[in-house]
C-alpha positions as CSV (number, residue, x, y, z in Angstrom):
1,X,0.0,0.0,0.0
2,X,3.1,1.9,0.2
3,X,2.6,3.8,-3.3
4,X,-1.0,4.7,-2.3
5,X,0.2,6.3,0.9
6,X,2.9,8.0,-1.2
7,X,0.5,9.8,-3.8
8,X,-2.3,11.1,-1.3
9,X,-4.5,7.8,-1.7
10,X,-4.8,6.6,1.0
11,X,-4.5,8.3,4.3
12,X,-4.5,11.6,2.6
13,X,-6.2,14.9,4.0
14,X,-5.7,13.7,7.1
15,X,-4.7,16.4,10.1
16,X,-1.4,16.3,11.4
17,X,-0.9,16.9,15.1
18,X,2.4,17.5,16.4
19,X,1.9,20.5,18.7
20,X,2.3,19.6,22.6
21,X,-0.6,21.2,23.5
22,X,-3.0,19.8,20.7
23,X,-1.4,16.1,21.5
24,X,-2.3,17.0,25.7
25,X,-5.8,17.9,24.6
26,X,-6.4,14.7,22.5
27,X,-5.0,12.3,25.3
28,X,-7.4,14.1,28.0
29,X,-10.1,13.5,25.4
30,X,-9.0,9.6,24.6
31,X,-8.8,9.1,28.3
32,X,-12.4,10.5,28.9
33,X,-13.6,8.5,26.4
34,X,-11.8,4.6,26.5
35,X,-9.6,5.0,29.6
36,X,-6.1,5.1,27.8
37,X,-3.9,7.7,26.7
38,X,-1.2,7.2,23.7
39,X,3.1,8.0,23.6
40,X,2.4,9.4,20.3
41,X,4.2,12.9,20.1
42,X,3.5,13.2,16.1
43,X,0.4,12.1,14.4
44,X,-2.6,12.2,12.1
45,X,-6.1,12.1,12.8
46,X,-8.9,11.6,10.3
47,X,-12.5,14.1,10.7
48,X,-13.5,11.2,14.0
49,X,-10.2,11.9,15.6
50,X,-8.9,8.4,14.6
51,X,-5.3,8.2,14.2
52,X,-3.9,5.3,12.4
53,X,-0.6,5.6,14.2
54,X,-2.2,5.1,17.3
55,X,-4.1,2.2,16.2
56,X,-1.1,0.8,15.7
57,X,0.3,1.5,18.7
58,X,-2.6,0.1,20.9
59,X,-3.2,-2.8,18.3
60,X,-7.2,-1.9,17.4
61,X,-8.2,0.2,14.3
62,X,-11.3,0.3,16.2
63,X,-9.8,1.8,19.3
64,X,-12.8,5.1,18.6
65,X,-15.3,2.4,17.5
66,X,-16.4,-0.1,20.1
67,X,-17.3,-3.4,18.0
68,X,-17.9,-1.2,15.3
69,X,-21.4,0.5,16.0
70,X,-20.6,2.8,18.2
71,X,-18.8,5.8,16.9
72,X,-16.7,8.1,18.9
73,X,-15.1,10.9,17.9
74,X,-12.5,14.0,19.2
75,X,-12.5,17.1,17.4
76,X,-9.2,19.2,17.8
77,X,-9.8,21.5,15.0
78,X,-13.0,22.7,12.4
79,X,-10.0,21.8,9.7
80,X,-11.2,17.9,10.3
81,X,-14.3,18.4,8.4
82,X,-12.4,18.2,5.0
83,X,-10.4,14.8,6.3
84,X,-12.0,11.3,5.5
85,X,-13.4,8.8,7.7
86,X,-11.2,6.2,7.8
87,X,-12.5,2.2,9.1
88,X,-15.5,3.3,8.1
89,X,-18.5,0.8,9.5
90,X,-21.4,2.9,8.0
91,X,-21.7,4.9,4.9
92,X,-23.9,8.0,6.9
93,X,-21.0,8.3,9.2
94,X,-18.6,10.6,7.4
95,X,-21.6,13.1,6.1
96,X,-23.1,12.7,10.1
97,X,-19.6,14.2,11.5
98,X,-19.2,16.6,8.3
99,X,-22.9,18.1,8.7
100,X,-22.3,18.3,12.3
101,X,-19.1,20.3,12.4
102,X,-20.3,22.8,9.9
103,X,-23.7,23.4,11.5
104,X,-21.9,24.3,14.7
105,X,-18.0,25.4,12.9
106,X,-18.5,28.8,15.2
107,X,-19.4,27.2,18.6
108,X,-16.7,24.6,17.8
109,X,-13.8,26.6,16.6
110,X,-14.6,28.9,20.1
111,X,-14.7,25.4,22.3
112,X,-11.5,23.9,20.4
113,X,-9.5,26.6,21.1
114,X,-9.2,25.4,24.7
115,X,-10.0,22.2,25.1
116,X,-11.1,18.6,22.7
117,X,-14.2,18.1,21.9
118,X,-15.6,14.8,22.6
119,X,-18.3,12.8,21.7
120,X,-20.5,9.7,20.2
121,X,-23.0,8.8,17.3
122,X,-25.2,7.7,19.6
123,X,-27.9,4.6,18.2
124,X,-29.7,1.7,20.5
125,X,-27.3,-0.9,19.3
126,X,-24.3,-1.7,21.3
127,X,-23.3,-5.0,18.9
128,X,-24.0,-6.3,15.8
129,X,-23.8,-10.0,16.5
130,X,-26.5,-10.9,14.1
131,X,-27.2,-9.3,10.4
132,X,-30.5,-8.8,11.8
133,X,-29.3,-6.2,14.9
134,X,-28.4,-4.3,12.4
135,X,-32.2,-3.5,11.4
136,X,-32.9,-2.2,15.0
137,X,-30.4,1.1,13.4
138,X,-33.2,3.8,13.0
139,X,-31.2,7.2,14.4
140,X,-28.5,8.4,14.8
141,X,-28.4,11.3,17.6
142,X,-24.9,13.4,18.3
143,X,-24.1,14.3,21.5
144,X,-20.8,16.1,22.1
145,X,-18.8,18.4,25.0
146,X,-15.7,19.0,25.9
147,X,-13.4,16.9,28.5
148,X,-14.3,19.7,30.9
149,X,-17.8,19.5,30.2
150,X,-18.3,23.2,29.0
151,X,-21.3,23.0,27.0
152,X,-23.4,21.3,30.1
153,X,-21.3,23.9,32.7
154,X,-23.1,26.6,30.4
155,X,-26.7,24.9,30.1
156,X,-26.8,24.8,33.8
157,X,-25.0,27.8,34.2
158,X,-27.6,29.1,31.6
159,X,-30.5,28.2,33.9
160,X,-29.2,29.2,37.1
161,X,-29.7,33.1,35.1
162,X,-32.9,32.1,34.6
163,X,-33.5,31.6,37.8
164,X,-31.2,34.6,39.5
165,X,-33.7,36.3,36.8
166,X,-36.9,35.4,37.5
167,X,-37.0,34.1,41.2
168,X,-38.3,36.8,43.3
169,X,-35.7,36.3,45.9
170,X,-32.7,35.8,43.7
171,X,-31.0,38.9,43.8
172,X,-30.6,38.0,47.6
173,X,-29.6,34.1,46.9
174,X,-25.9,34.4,47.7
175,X,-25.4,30.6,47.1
176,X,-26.7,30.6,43.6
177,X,-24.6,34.0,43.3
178,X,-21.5,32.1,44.7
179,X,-22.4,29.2,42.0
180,X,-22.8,31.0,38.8
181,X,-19.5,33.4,39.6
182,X,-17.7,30.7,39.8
183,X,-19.3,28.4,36.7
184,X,-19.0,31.4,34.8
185,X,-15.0,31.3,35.3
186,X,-15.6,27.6,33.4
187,X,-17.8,28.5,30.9
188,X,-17.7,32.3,30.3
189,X,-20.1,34.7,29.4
190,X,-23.0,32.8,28.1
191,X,-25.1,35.5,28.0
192,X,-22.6,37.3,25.0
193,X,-21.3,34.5,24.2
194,X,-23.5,31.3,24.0
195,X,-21.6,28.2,24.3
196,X,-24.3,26.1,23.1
197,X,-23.8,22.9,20.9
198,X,-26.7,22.4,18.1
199,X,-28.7,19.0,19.2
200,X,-28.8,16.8,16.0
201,X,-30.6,13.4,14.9
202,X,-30.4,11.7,11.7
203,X,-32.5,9.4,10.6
204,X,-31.0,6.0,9.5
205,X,-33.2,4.6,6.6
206,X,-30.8,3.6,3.5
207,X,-27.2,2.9,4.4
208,X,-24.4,0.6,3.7
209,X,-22.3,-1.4,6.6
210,X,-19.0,-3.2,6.5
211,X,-20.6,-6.1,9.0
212,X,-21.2,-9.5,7.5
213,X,-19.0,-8.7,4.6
214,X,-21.0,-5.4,4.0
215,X,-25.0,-4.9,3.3
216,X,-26.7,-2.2,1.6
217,X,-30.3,-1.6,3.4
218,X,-33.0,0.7,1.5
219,X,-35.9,1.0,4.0
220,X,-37.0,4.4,2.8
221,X,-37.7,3.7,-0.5
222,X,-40.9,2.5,-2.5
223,X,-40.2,-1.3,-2.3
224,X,-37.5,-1.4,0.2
225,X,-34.9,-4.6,0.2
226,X,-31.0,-5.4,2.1
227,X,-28.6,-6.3,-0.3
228,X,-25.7,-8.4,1.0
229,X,-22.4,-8.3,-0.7
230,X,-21.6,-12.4,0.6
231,X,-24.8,-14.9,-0.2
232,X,-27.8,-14.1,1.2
233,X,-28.3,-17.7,2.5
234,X,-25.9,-17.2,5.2
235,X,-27.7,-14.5,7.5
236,X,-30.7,-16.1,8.6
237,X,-33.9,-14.6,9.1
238,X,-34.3,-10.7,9.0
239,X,-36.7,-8.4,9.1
240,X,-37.3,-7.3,5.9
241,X,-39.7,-9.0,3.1
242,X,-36.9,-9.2,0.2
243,X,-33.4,-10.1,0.4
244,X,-30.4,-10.3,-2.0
245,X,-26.9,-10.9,-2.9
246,X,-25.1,-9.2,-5.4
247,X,-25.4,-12.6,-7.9
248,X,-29.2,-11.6,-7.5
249,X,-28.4,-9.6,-10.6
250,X,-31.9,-9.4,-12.4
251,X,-33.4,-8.7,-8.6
252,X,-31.4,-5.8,-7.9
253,X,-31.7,-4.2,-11.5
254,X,-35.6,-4.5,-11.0
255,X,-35.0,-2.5,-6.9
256,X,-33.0,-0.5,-8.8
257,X,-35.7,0.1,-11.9
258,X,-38.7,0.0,-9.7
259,X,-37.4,2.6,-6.7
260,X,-36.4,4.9,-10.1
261,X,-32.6,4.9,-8.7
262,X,-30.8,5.0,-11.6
263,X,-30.2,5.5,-15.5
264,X,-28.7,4.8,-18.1
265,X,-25.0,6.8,-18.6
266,X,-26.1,7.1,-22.5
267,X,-29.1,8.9,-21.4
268,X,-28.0,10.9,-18.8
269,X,-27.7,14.9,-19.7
270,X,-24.8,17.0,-19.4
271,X,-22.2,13.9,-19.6
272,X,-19.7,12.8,-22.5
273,X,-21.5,9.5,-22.5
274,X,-19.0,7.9,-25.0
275,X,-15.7,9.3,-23.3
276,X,-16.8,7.4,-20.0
277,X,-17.5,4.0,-21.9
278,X,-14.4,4.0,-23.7
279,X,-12.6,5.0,-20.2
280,X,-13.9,2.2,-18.4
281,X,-13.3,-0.1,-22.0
282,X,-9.4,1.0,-21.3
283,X,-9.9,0.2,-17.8
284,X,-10.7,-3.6,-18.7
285,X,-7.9,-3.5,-21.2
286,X,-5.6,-3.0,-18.3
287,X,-6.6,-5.3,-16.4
288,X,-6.2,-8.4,-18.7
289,X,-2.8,-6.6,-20.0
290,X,-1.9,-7.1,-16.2
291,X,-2.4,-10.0,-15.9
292,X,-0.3,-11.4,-19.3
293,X,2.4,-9.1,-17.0
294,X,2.6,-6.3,-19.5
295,X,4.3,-3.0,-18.7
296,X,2.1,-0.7,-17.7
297,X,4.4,2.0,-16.8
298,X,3.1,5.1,-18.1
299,X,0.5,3.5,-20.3
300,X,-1.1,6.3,-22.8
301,X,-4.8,5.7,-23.9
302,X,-2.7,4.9,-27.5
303,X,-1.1,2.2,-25.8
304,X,-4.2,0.4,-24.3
305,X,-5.8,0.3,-27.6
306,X,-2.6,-1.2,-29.0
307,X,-2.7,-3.8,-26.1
308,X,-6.6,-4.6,-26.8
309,X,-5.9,-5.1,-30.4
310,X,-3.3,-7.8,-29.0
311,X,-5.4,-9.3,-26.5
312,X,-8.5,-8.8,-28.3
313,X,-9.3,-12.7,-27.6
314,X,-9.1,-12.3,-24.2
315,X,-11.3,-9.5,-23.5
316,X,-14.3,-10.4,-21.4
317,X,-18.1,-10.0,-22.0
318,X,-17.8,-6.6,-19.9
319,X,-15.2,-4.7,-22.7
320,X,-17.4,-6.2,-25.3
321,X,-21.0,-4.9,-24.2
322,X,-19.6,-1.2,-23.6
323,X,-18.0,-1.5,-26.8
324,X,-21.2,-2.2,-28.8
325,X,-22.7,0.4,-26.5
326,X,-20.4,2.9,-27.5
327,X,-20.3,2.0,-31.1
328,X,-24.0,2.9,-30.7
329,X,-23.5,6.2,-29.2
330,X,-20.6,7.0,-31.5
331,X,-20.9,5.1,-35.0
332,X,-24.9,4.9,-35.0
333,X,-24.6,1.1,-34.8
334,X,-26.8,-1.0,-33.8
335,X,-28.7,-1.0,-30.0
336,X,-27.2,-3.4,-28.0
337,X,-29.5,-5.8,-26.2
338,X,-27.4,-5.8,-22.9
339,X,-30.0,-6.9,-20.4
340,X,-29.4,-7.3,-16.6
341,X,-27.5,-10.6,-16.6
342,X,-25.1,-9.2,-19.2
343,X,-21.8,-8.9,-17.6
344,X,-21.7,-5.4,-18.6
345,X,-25.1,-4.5,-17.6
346,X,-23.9,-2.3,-14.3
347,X,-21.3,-0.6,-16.3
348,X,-23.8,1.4,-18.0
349,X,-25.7,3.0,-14.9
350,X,-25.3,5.5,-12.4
351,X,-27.6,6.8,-9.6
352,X,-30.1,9.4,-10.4
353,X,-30.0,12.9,-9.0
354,X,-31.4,12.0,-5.3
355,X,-30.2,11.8,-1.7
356,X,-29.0,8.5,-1.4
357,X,-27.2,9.3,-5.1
358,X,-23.9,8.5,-3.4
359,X,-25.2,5.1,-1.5
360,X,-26.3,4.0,-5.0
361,X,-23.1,4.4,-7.1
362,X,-21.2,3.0,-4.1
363,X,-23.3,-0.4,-5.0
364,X,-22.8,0.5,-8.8
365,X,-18.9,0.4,-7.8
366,X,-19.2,-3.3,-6.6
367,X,-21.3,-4.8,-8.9
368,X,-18.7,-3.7,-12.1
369,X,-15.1,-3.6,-9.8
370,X,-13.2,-3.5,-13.1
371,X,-13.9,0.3,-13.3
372,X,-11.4,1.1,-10.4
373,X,-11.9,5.0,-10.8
374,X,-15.8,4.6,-9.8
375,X,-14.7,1.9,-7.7
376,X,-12.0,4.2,-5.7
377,X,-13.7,7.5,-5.7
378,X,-17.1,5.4,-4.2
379,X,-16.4,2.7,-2.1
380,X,-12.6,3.2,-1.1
381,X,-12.8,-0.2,1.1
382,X,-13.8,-2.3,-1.4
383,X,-11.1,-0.7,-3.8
384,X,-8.6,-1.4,-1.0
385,X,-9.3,-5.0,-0.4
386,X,-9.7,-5.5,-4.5
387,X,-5.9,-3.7,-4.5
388,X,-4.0,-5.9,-1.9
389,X,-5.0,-9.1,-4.6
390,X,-3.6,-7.3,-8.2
391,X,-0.5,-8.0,-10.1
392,X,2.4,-5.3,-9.3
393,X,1.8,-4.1,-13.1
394,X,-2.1,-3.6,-12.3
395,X,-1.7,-1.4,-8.9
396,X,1.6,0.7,-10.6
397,X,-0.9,1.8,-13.6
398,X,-4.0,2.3,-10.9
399,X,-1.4,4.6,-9.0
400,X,-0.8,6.7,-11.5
401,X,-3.6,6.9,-13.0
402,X,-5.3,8.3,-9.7
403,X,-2.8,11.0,-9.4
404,X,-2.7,11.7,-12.8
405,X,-6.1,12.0,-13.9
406,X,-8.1,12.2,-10.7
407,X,-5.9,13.7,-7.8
408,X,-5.7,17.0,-9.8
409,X,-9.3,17.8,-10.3
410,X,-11.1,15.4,-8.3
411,X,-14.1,17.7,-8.1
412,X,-14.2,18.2,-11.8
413,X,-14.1,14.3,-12.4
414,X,-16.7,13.8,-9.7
415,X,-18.9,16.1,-12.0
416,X,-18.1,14.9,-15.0
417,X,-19.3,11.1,-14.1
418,X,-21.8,12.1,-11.5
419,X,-22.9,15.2,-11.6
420,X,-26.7,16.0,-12.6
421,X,-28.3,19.0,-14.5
422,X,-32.1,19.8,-13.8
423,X,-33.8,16.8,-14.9
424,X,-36.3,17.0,-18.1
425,X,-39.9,17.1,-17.5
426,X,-41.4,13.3,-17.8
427,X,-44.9,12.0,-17.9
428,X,-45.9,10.0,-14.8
429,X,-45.6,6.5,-15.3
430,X,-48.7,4.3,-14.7
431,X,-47.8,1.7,-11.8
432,X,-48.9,-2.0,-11.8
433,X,-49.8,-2.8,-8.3
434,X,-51.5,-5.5,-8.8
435,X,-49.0,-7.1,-10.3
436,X,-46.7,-6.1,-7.7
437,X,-48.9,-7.1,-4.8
438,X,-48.9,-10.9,-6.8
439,X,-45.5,-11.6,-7.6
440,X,-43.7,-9.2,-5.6
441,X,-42.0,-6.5,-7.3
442,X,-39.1,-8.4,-8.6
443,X,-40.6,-10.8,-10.3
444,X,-41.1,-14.6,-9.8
445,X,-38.7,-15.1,-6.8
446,X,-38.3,-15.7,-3.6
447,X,-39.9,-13.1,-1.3
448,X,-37.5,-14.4,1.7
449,X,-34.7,-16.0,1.6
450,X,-32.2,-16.9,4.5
């Protein structure tokens, strides 16, 4: 992983933290929240205060995330909001800390600048020792203060003014005089200067998790379904009428169709429909030119097409479908029939302009993991594990590809194969439910299964 760490891939944007003061402040805060303090004089800490140096040192990437469901975080600095979540357990948790940080940047930045802030994503579940725990997930509630407890010094300090205020005999109260005086030397002047932290929930209703070899659950949509990334068969009963695995590949096109999640790259406006085929065409090329231990070193988009021509036998089903697909776009050629159960069926989507556009592509990026830029730029663990397992010729051409064409304008790239103008007016579509209601609304299958 060595070259990833080198280019920015992987551990990049993090914060570094090598003042003495800063390093003090996150060891009070680690030792409020799990009881230990590091040796650490020099490290990096991601937007939940995790620090991969020091889960090295104590042995446990999960040292700010008991078994995995119960996020904690430390907050040295409003600067973490740009860093990435790293071990991440649950999609929502990144954009939970991000929304949170920038909702309260003013409060923060006045709190951080003498003491950590500590805190948890707070949800009912305390382990996930069954897939179906996981369903009891509904919300996810911040609550945050400093190790001093600031924020609850000022609420109580807050009331006792009410009270000094209001209660006829409080101007002569020298006790509650005595208290607030000396809260106030804690807290401030909450009066001028609130010290108030903004009390958020988020509801929890379509998210991916890493548990059980990672799930994709869509509650709040239409006809809602779990997707499991491992067969289906494995996680017993669960709480939700339809079930899949990602060889399910005609059942999650039809969630996909039927909840109106995605369309078609070809169709989608705004987009160089045919430059994105043939990039993820090159993409395929590489990987089969890996694998027959080709050079790759410095590999022009000249060069891959010389290398397809070679191993034009060898290309797989995927390279072939996009090809017909562009040679439709391009050439006017024939429409390719490339139905659900083609291999390069998945290629050709990507999520629709919604809120759960991200969660979508993320399970686009798994079900075609030979396009490694939509694989790295939306589901980085996946595109870690799928790294560790390629030829040296395969990661050295990934590598530089990433810094070359993505590092430098990621937010232009992000556009370019995400991005969504206003959509064109449609006509409603007329809905079947009594077909639905018959056969459920993925056809003839299984409405349970597990």
């Amino acid at each position: 992983m060595h070259r990833l760490i080198e280019k920015g891939l992987m551990f990049g944007n993090l914060v570094r933290i090598d003042s003495p003061v800063l390093v003090e402040r996150y060891n009070r805060a680690l030792n409020h929240l799990i009881g230990k303090n590091t040796e650490q004089k020099v490290f990096h800490i991601d937007i939940s205060g995790y620090s991969p140096e020091i889960g090295d040192e104590f042995g446990d990437d999960l040292y700010l995330n008991h078994r995995g469901v119960n996020r904690q975080f430390i907050l040295l600095t409003t600067e973490q909001a740009a860093a990435p979540l790293l071990n991440a357990k649950f999609s929502t948790s990144r954009s939970i800390l991000k929304q949170f940080i920038e909702e309260n940047r003013t409060e923060l930045f006045a709190l951080t600048a003498r003491d950590a802030v500590a805190g948890e994503l707070v949800n009912s579940v305390y382990s996930a020792d069954t897939p179906a725990a996981l369903f009891n997930i509904r919300q996810i509630a911040v609550e945050a203060d400093t190790t001093s407890g600031t924020v609850a010094a000022a609420a109580k300090l807050g009331e006792m003014i009410d009270r000094f205020k209001t209660q006829p005999d409080g101007w002569y109260d020298d006790v509650l005089i005595a208290d607030m005086i000396g809260m106030a030397k804690q807290t401030g002047d909450v009066v001028r200067n609130p010290v108030n932290l903004k009390q958020m929930k988020f509801a929890q209703d379509n998210f991916w998790t890493d548990h059980f070899g990672g799930i994709y659950l869509f509650r709040g949509v239409p006809h809602p379904a779990a997707i499991f990334v491992k067969p289906v068969d494995e996680n017993g009963d669960l709480p939700i009428d339809f079930t899949f695995d990602l060889s399910d590949r005609s059942a999650i096109a039809r969630f996909l169709s039927l909840n109106e999640l995605v369309e078609p790259i070809v169709e989608a406006r705004g987009v160089d429909a045919a430059a994105i085929l043939h990039q993820k065409m090159d993409f395929i090329v590489m990987s089969v030119a890996a694998k027959m231990n080709e050079d790759l070193s410095g590999a022009t988009r000249r060069d891959l097409r010389r290398l397809g021509r070679q191993y034009a036998h060898l290309l797989p089903d995927e390279w072939q479908g996009l090809a017909a697909l562009a040679r439709w776009a391009e050439e006017d050629g024939p429409w390719p029939k490339i139905t659900s159960e083609h291999p390069a069926y998945f290629y050709t989507l990507r999520a629709k302009a919604h809120a759960d556009a991200d969660l979508v592509n993320m399970l686009l990026s798994e079900l075609s993991p030979l396009d490694i830029r939509q694989l790295f730029i939306c589901h980085k663990e996946a595109f870690y594990r799928a790294y560790a397992g390629w030829p040296d010729e395969k990661r050295g051409y990934v590598v530089d590809f990433l810094d070359r064409e993505y590092q430098v304008d990621k937010a232009g790239t992000r556009k370019a194969l995400f991005g969504h103008e206003a959509p064109m007016l449609e006509l409603p579509k007329v809905a079947q439910p009594d077909l639905i209601t018959r056969v459920g609304p993925w056809g003839a299958i299984s409405r349970r299964r597990g």
